[in-house]
N, C-alpha and C positions, 0 to 999 in steps of 0.2 A: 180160307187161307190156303192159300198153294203148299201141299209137304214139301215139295222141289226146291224151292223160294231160299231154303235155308240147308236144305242137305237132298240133293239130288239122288243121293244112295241110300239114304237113310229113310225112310217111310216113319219111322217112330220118331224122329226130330223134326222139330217144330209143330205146333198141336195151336190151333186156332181159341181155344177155350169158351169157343161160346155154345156150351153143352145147355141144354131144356133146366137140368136141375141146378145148375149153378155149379157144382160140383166137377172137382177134375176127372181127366175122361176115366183112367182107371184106379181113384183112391178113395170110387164113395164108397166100397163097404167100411176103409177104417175113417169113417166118420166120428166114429163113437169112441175110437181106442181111447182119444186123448180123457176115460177115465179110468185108465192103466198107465200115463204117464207117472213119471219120477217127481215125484211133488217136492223134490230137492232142486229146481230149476235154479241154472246159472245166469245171473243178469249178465247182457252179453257184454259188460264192460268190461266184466269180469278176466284176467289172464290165460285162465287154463277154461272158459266158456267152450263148450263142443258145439263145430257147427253141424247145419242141419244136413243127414244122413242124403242125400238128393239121387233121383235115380241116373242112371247113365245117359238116360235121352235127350237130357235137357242138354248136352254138352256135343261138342261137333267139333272136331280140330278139322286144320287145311285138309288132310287127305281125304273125307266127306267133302270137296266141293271141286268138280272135277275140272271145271275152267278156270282154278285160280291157282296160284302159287304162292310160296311163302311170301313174298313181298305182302300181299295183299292182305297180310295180316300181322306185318311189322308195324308197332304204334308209333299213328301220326305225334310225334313231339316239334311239331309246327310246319315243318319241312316239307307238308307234301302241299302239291297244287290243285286248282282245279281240273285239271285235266288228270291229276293223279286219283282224283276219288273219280271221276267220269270212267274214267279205267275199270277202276277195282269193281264201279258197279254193273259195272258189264259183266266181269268177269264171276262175281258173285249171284245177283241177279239176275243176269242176261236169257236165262232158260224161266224167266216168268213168264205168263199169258201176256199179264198186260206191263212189260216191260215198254220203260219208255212212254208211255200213256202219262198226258196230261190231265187237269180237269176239262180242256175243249172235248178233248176225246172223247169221256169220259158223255158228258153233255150232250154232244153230237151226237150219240147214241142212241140218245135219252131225247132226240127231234128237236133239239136246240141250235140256233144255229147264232154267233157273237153278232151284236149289235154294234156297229162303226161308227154312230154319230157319236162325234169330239165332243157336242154341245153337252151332254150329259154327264160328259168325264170333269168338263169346266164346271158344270153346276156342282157337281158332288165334291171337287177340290174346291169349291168356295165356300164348303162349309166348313171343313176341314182342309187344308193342304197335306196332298196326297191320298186322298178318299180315294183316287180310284187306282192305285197302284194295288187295292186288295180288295177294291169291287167290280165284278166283271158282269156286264149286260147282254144278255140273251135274250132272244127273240123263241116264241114258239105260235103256234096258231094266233097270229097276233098279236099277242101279248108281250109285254118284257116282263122280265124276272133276272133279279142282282144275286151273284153268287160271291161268296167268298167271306171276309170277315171286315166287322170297326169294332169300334168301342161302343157302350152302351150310349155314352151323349149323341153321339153322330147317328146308333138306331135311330135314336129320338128326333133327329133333325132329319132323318130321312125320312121319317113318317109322317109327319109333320107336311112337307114339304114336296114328297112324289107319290100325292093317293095313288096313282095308275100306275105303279109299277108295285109286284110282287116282290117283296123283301120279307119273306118268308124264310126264305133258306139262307140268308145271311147269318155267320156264325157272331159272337162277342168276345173281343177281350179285354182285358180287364186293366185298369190305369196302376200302376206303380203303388205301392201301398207298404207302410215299414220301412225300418232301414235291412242292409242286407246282413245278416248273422256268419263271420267268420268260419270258413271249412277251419274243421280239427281233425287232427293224426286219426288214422284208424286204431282202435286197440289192438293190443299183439293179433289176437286170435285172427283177427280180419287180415291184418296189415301182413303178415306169414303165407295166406292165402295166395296159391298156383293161380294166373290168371288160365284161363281157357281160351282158345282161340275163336270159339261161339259159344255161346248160353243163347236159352231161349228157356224163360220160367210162365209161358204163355198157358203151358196145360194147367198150371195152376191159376190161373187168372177165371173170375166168372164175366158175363158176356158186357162188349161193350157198352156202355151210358150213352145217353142224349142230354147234356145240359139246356137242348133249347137255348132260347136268348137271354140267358144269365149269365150272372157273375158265378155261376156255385162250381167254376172249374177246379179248384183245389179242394173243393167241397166232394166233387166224382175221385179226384186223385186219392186223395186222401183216404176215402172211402173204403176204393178198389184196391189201396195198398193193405187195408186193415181183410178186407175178403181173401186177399188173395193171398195173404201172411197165414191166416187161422184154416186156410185149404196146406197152403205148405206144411205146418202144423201140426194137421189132421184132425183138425177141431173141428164140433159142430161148425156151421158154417151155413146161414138161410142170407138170402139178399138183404144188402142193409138199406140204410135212409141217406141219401147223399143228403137231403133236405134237411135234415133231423140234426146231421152233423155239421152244416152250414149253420144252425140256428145256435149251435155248441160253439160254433168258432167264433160268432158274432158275440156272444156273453161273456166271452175269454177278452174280446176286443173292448168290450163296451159298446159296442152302438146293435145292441139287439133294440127291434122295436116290436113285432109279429111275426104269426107267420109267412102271410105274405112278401117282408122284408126278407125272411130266411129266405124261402123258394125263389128270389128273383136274384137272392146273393148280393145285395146292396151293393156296396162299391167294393167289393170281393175280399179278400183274404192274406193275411200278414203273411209272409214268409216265414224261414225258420223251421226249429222243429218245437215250439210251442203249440200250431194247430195238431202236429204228431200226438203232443204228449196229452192234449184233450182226449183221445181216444185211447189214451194209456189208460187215464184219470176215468173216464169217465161213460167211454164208448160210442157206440150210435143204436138206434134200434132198429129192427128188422122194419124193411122197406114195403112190407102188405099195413103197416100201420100209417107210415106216413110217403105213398107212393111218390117216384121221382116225376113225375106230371102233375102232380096237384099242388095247391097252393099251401091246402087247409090238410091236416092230417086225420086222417079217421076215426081217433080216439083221445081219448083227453094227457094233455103233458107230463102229467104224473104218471100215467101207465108207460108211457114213451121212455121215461127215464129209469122207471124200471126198469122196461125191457133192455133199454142199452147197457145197463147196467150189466146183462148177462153176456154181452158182445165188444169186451176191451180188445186192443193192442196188446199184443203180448211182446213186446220188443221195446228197444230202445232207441226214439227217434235221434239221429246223429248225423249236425251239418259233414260233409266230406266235401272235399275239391275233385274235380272232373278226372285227375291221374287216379282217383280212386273208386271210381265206379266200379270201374270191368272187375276188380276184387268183390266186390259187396255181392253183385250179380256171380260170380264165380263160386261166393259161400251161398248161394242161393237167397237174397235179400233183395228184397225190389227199392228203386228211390224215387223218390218223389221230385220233379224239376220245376223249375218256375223259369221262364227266359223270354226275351223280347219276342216280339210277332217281327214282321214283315211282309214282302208283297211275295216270298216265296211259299208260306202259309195259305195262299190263296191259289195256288197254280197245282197243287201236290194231285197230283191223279191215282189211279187204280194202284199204280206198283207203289205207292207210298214213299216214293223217294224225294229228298229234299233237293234243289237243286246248290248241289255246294260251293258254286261262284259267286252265290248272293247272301252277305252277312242281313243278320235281324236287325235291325236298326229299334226298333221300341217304339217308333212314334204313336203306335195306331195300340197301345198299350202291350201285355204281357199275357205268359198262356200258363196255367200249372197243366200236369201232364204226368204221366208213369212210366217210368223205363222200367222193362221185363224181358231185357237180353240186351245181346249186340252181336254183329259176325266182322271180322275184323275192325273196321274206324266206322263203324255204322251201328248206332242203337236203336234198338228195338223200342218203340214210345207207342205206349194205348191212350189214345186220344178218348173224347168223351165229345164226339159231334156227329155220334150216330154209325151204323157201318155202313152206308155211304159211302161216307168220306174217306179219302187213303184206300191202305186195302182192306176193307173190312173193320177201318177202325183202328186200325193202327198204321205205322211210318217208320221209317227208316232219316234217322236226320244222322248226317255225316257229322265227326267228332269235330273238324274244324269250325262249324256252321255254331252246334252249343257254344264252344268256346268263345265266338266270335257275341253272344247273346245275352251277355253278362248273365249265365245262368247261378241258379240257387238250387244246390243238391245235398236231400235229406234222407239220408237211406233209412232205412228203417233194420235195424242190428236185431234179429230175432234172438229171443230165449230161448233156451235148448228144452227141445221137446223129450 
């Protein structure tokens, strides 16, 4: 991750997080403090709830970003256009390496070069309509290979259906599932909260996930929101089980069947903050037990819930509406999003930028996702499709773009450490 990317003058703001230990870059000696914590903790719903003490680097006003001006970070309240956010991200951005970079670019690279027969694009919309507005065909030493993203049925019909073509790297998402849970008021303590004109809570973050071709993407978000809370925290803190906690959401749902159904994420995950408060309730366990590549877990499910047993949520999961992110991230709180796909999820290159002239539409299903900052109308999202993808795993999606996504935002309201 470029230091630049986010504060051209600043070297200590923005922090990539994907350290060997998991651990942020400089808070693993107090690993251990959290057993000299005030065992008086305030639930954050609490009124007079303290939030969490956060160091100065996570934070960046305008005058850390020397191509832009206060415009560029007065909040879109709907009025701006596409050529206003093509602006801003130039002007915020525009000193990236790979600014402007597509995934063709990205691919060309990488000795790929797009494949133009229509005839492919017709077969793949005749499975689905619109399959190929988010699967894209390259050619390499002969070969073709589809990149981009569908839903788990249309994987199914395309394997089914195109032995000769590698559809390895095609990403999944996931069909609609739930009804949508109403945003509520933030509590005082949140709702009082200075917004910042950047956060970036990425040094607390451990390294990006690979969901592979499952459903278990709110199973990684969710996950990475509980790792990267108990690093804020300063809590022990070892790699957890996305699998482990997908097998947890599944039980809460009703439709657990094994583990193989965990690890593939069946038809994926309720919205809300009921999956949140499974990890209140109940946790997940450390990820050498049940690693995020295997099906089967290494040891028996009794020890597994044990172990999670020692690895809850220490916060309170809390639907909010989109005017109140940049506060939640401003108290140091990461949220959790759910929002439609489209065919601009399939274009996102190096610089991780969304293109904001093109709304999500949902056909091709929905993504959950982690937001852990933003620099003016642009948040900061740790994806879980590998660091590949975007830059290094994470995007930049423009505020009108969520808005436009009928997104589902659950912050997670920590307890005072």
């Amino acid at each position: 991750m470029s230091d630049y990317i986010l504060s051209p003058d600043d070297d200590d703001f923005g922090f990539d997080g994907d350290d060997d230990d998991g651990y942020p870059d400089d808070d693993e000696q107090d690993q251990d403090d959290n057993e000299d914590q005030d065992e008086d903790d305030v639930d954050a719903n609490d009124d007079d709830a303290d939030l969490e003490n956060l160091d100065d680097d996570v934070f960046a006003s305008a005058a850390d970003f020397p191509d832009a001006d206060e415009d560029d970070f007065e909040d879109d309240q709907g009025d701006w256009s596409a050529d206003d956010y093509e602006e801003s991200a130039q002007n915020l951005f525009g000193r990236g390496e790979f600014f402007g970079d597509t995934v063709f670019d990205q691919l060309a690279d990488a000795g790929y070069t797009p494949f133009q027969d229509r005839t492919f694009d017709n077969q793949f919309d005749s499975i689905f309509p619109g399959t190929s507005e988010t699967v894209n065909l390259f050619e390499r030493d002969g070969k073709l290979a589809a990149f981009g993203f569908v839903s788990m049925a249309v994987l199914e019909a395309l394997r089914a259906r195109f032995t000769g073509i590698d559809l390895s790297n095609l990403e999944v998402a996931v069909p609609d599932k739930g009804e949508r849970t109403p945003p509520q008021p933030l509590p005082p303590a949140y709702a009082s909260v200075q917004e910042q004109d950047a956060v970036d809570l990425r040094k607390f973050c451990t390294p990006v996930g690979d969901q592979s071709q499952t459903s278990r993407c709110s199973a990684f978000a969710w996950t990475h929101a509980l790792e990267m809370s108990r690093n804020i925290q300063r809590q022990d803190n070892p790699r957890l089980s996305c699998s482990y906690t997908m097998l947890e959401f599944q039980k809460m749902q009703g439709d657990a069947k094994d583990f193989p159904y965990a690890y593939s994420g069946g038809d994926g995950t309720v919205g809300g903050p009921e999956p949140g408060q499974v990890l209140v309730d109940r946790g997940t366990c450390r990820q050498e037990l049940w690693p995020d590549d295997l099906e089967y877990p290494v040891t028996r499910e009794t020890q597994l819930a044990a172990d999670a047993d020692r690895h809850r949520l220490d916060g309170v999961p809390h639907p909010i509406a989109l005017d109140d992110v940049r506060k939640v991230l401003s108290a140091g709180c990461p949220v959790h999003v759910a929002m439609n796909t489209g065919g601009t999820f399939s274009k996102v290159g190096r610089d991780g930028l969304f293109n904001a002239a093109e709304a999500p539409d949902g056909r091709h299903g929905r993504h959950a996702m982690l937001i852990t900052g933003y620099v003016g109308n642009f948040f900061v999202v740790k994806n879980s499709w590998g660091t590949d993808w975007g830059e290094n795993g994470y995007c930049y999606i423009p505020k009108n773009v969520l808005a436009a996504s009928d997104p589902e935002f659950v912050a997670v309201l920590l307890n005072r450490t």
